[in-house]
C-alpha positions in Angstrom: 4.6 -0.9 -6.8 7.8 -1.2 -9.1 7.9 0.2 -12.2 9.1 -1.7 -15.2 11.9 0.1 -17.5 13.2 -1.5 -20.4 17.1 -0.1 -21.7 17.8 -1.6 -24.9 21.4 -1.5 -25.0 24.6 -1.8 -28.0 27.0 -0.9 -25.2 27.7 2.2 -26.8 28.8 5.7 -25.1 25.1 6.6 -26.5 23.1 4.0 -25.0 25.0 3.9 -21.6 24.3 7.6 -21.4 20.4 7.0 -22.0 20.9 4.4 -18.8 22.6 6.5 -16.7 19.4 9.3 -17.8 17.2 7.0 -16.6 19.1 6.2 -13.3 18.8 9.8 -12.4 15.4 10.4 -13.4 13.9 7.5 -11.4 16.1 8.0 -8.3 13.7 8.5 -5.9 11.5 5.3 -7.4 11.3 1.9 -6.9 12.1 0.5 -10.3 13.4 -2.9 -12.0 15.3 -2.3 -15.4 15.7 -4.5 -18.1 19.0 -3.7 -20.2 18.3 -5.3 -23.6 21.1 -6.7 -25.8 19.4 -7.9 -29.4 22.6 -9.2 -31.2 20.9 -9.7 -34.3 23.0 -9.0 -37.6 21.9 -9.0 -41.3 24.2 -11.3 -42.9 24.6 -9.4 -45.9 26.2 -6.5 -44.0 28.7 -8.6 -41.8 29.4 -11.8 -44.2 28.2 -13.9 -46.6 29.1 -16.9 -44.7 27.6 -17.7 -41.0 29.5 -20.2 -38.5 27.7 -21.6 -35.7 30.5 -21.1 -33.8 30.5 -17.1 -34.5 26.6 -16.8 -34.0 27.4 -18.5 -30.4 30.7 -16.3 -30.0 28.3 -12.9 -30.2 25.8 -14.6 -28.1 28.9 -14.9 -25.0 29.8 -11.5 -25.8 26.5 -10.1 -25.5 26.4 -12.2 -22.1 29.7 -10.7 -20.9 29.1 -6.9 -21.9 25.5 -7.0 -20.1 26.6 -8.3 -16.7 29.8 -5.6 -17.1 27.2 -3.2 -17.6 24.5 -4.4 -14.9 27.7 -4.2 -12.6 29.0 -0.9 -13.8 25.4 0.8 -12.8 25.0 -0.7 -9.8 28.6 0.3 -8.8 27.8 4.1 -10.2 24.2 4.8 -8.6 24.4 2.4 -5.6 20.6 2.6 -5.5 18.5 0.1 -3.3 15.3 1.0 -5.0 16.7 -0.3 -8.5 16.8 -3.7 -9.6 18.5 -4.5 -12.3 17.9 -7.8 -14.8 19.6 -8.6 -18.1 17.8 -10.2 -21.2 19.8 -11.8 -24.6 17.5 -11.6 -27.5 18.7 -12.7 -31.2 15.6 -11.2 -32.6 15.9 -8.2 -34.4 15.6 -5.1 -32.6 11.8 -4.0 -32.9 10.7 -7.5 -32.4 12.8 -7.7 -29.6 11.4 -4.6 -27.8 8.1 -5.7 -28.7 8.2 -9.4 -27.3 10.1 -7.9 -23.9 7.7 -5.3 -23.3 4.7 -7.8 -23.3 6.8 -10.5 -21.6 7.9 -8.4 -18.3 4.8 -5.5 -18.3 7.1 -2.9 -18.9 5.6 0.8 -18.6 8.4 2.6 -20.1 11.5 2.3 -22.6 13.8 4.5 -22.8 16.5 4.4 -25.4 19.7 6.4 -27.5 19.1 7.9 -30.4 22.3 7.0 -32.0 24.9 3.5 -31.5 27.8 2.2 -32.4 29.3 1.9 -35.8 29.9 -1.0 -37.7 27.7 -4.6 -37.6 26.6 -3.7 -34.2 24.6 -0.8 -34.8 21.4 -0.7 -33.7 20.5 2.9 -32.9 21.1 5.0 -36.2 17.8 7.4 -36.5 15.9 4.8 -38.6 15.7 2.6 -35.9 14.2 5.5 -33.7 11.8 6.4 -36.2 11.1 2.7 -36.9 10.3 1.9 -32.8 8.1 4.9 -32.8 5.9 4.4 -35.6 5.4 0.6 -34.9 5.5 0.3 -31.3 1.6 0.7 -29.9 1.7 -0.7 -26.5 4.4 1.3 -24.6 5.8 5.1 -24.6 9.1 5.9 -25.2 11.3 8.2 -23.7 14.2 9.5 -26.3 17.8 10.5 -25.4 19.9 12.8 -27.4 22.9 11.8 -28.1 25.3 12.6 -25.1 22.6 14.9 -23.5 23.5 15.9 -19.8 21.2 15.5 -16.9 19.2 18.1 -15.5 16.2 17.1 -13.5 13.0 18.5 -16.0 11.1 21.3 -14.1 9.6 21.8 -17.5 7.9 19.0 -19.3 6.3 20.1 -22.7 2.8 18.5 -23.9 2.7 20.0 -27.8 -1.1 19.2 -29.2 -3.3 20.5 -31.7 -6.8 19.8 -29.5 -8.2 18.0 -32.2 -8.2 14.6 -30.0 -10.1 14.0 -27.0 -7.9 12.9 -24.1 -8.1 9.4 -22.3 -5.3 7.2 -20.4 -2.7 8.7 -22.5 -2.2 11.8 -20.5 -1.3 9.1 -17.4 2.5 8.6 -18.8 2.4 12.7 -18.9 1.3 12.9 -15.5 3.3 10.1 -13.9 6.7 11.9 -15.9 5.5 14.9 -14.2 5.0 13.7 -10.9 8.6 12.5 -10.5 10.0 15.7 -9.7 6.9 18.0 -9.4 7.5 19.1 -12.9 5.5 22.1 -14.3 3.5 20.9 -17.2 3.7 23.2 -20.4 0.8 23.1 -23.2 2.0 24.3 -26.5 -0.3 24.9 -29.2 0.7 26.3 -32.6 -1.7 28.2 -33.6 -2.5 28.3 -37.1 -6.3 29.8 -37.1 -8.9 30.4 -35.1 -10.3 27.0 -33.4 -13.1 24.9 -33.8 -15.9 23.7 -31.6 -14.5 20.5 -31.4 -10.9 21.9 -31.0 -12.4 24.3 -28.1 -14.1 20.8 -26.2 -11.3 19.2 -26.2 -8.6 22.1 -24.8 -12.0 22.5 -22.1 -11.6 19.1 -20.9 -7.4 19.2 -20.9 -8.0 22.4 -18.4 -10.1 20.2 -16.5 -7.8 17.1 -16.6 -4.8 19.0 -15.7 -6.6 21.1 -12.7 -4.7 19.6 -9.8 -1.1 19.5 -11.1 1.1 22.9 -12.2 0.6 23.6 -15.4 0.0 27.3 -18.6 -0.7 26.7 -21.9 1.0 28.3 -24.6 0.5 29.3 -28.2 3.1 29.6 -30.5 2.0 32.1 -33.8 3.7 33.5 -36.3 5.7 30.2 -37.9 5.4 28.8 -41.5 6.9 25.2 -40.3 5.1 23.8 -36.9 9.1 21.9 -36.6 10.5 25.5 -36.2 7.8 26.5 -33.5 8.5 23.1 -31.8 11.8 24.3 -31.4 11.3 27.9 -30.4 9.0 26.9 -27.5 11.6 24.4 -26.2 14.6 27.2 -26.0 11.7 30.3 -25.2 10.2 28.1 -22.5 13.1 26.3 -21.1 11.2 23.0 -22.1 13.8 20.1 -20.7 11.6 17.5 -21.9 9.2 17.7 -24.8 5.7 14.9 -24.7 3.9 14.0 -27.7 0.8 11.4 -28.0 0.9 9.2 -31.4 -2.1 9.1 -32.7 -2.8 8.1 -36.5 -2.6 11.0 -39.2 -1.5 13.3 -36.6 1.3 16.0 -36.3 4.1 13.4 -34.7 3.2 11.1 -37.6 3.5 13.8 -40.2 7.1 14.8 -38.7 8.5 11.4 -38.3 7.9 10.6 -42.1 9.7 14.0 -43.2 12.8 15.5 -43.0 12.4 17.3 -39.9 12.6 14.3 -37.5 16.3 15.3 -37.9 15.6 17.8 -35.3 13.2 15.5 -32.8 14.0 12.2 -33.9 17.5 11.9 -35.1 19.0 14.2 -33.6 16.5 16.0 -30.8 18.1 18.8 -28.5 16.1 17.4 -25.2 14.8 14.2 -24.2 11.7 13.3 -26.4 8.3 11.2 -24.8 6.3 9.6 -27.3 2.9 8.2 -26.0 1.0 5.9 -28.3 -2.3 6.2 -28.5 -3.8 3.0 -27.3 -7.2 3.3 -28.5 -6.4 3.4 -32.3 -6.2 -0.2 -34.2 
């Protein structure tokens, strides 16, 4: 069975990096990519006055600079397990993402964390944070900005136990699985934990019996954003897994300064699982 990767794409150095990421990490799978161009503008930051004949000129180069790139990663990779197929949206980026993922079943998207400059850019930090907190139905894997390869023997699963775990913990495992990747459990511990705190850490043991995994706890930090970032360099994390869930630590982070470090501007690739469950 293929799996279904969405790229959204402003044919920056950026976003052809976070392709060429995902090229390497799904070598050994059959996949089908979707490399997403939304050429969507505000008006007031390009011109005051639209043509029809300029919205239709972006629209050809949007065409042109997709099948240039479909062409250039198939030329790189040369990988008969990967299908490539190109979609033109003039919706705005978040709507875009969100009709495409329902429209082709896509299980993952992986994306840049920064664009081009200019009218066409799409992937400044904002537009990160604003995927993350309003996407619900697909996780998203996060590329620094020119981050290099290395295949992640270390995949990072940061919690605070206070959830019960369901389906969520799949995208974990199936990340994982790709290159029989060691699963590390970091908790920062604050204080001593509660009954339903203890539960829940009981049945992650459980649920992560049959793959490689240690659980960690991280003490002695006043910001959980530092520990976060101690435990990736400490642990050789290569890349860090998080589960969105309403009022929770991800949520707290995203909507304060220190997403600079994880969402703006994050040292390793970043997986952000939504939680499926909550409305």
């Amino acid at each position: 069975m293929k799996t279904n990767i969405l790229i959204p794409t402003d044919f920056s150095k950026n976003a052809y990096n976070a392709a060429t990421y995902a090229m390497k990490l799904y070598k050994n799978e059959s996949c089908t990519f979707y490399l997403l161009n939304s050429w969507a503008f505000s008006v007031s930051h390009s011109r005051t006055y639209v043509t029809a004949n300029y919205l239709k000129k972006l629209k050809e180069e949007s065409e042109k600079q997709l099948k240039d790139l479909k062409v250039q990663l198939k030329a790189e990779f040369k990988n008969p397990k990967h299908e490539f197929k190109t979609i033109i949206s003039k919706d705005p980026l978040l709507v875009a993402i969100k009709k495409e993922t329902q429209a082709h079943l896509i299980d993952l998207i992986i994306m840049g964390t920064k664009g081009a400059t200019g009218a066409t850019e799409l992937f400044i930090g904002s537009n990160t944070v604003n995927v993350i907190n309003k996407l619900k139905n697909c996780p998203i894997l996060i590329i620094p900005n020119e981050f290099d390869y290395v295949v992640p023997r270390k995949i990072a699963f940061s919690t605070d136990f206070n959830r019960f775990y369901g389906e969520e913990l799949e995208h974990l495992i199936q990340l994982a699985n790709l290159h029989k990747s060691k699963i590390s459990v970091i908790h920062i511990n604050e204080k001593n934990l509660t009954d339903k705190q203890n539960y829940n850490l009981a049945m992650l043991k459980a649920y992560l019996e049959n793959h490689r995994h240690r659980f960690h706890w991280m003490t002695g930090f006043s910001k959980k954003e530092h520990a976060l970032k101690a435990a990736t360099e400490e642990l050789s994390i290569d890349i860090l897994t998080m589960i969105n869930y309403q009022h929770s630590f991800i949520e707290n982070i995203i909507n304060e300064p220190v997403i600079k470090n994880i969402g703006f501007h994050p040292i390793i690739p970043f997986l952000v699982v939504p939680c499926f469950y909550e409305k």
